[in-house]
Phi, psi and omega in degrees: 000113155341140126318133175325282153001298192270299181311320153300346194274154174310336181250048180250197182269349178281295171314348172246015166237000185218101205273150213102314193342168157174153186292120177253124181313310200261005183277272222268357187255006168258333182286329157287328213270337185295312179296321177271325182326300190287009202252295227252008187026066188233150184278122166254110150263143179221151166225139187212131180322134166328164204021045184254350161091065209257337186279347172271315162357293220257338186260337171307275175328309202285320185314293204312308164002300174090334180239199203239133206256113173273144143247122171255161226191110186279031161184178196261342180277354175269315175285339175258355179284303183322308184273343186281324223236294160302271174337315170285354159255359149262355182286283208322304155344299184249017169045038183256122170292067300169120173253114177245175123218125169302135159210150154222212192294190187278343189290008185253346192233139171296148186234131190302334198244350154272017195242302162327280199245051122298338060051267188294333184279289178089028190242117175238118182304304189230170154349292193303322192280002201236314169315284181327307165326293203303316162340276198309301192306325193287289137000296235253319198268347198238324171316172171232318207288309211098336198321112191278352166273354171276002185255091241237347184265351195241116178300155180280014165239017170336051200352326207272344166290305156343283184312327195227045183189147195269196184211185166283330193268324157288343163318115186281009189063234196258002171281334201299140139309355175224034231277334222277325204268358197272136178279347165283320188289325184274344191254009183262326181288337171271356171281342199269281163340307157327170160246336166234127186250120158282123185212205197208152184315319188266018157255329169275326153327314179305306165316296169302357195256328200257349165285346179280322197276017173085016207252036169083150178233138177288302192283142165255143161031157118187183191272331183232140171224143154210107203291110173296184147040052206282034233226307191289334180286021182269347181270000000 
């Protein structure tokens, strides 16, 4: 395994995969003080200016790691920029066998049998909303993920998401007839399964919240957890 150093230095792999590239002093004194942290199971907080390159700081150390990593995020456009974008150039960077996956709430992933029946009930206020069905249905047949931000034709602010995504209090579980096809369930066995799991602030709260009330978790085990945009988390 590359030394912190070598991986950051100017003739390193990050400088031969990012054209521009150049060394930042306080990029590489975060990126150690992260690496002992996640060593030492010690709490680090850091702050650091735009362009000081604080997301590779943290993800270099974390791919390296050897255990299993949460990155929380204060927001989804920021956790999915991580998992499309960042994250898959730096695992390749570093040729780290990595197992990654995203997950967020379940109001985010379509659900085959509240879409079905909906669908078949057909009371859609207008036009657009009876279009956006047909979309989502469309969709709902070619994804692998559900991810509804991947549904690029339907806004994510649709009404018609409601109708074609569960909730907590209507999810039938292991009862659901479409339990085999649900994408929150495929998508929590692959967080079980990772070694870095992407998720948001508000997901990982929840998650701590239904282990104080006894109800079982969402987020699996891990050896590290580290919150991007930790600023946003008193809210």
């Amino acid at each position: 395994m590359a030394s912190l150093s070598a991986i950051f230095a100017p003739d390193g792999p990050l400088a031969a995969a990012i054209p521009g590239y150049r060394v930042r002093d306080q990029q590489v004194e975060m990126a150690e003080r992260i690496a002992a942290a996640i060593h030492g199971r010690a709490v680090f907080v850091a702050e650091a200016g735009t362009g000081t390159g604080k997301t590779f700081a943290y993800l270099v150390p974390a791919l390296q790691s050897g255990g299993k990593v949460i990155v929380s995020t204060g927001t989804k456009t920021l956790q999915d920029q991580l998992f499309n974008k960042d994250i898959p150039m730096v695992r390749e960077v570093l040729k780290a066998p990595v197992r990654v996956a995203l997950l967020k709430g379940r109001a985010n992933y379509v659900c085959p049998y509240h879409l079905e029946q909906s669908l078949a009930d057909g009371r859609f206020l207008t036009r657009e909303d009876a279009a956006d069905a047909r979309r989502i249905a469309h969709f709902a047949k070619v994804t692998k993920s559900g991810d509804k931000a991947e549904c690029l034709d339907v806004s994510e602010n649709s009404p018609v998401w409601n109708a074609a995504t569960s909730t907590r209090d209507n999810c039938l579980g292991q009862d659901c007839p479409s339990y085999k096809d649900c994408f929150v369930m495929q998508a929590r066995r692959e967080a079980m399964a990772a070694d870095l799991v992407v998720v948001n602030h508000h997901l990982f709260f929840a998650d701590v919240m239904l282990r104080d009330e006894g109800l079982g978790e969402l987020l699996p085990a891990c050896n590290a957890v580290i919150f991007d945009e930790a600023h946003q988390l008193p809210e």
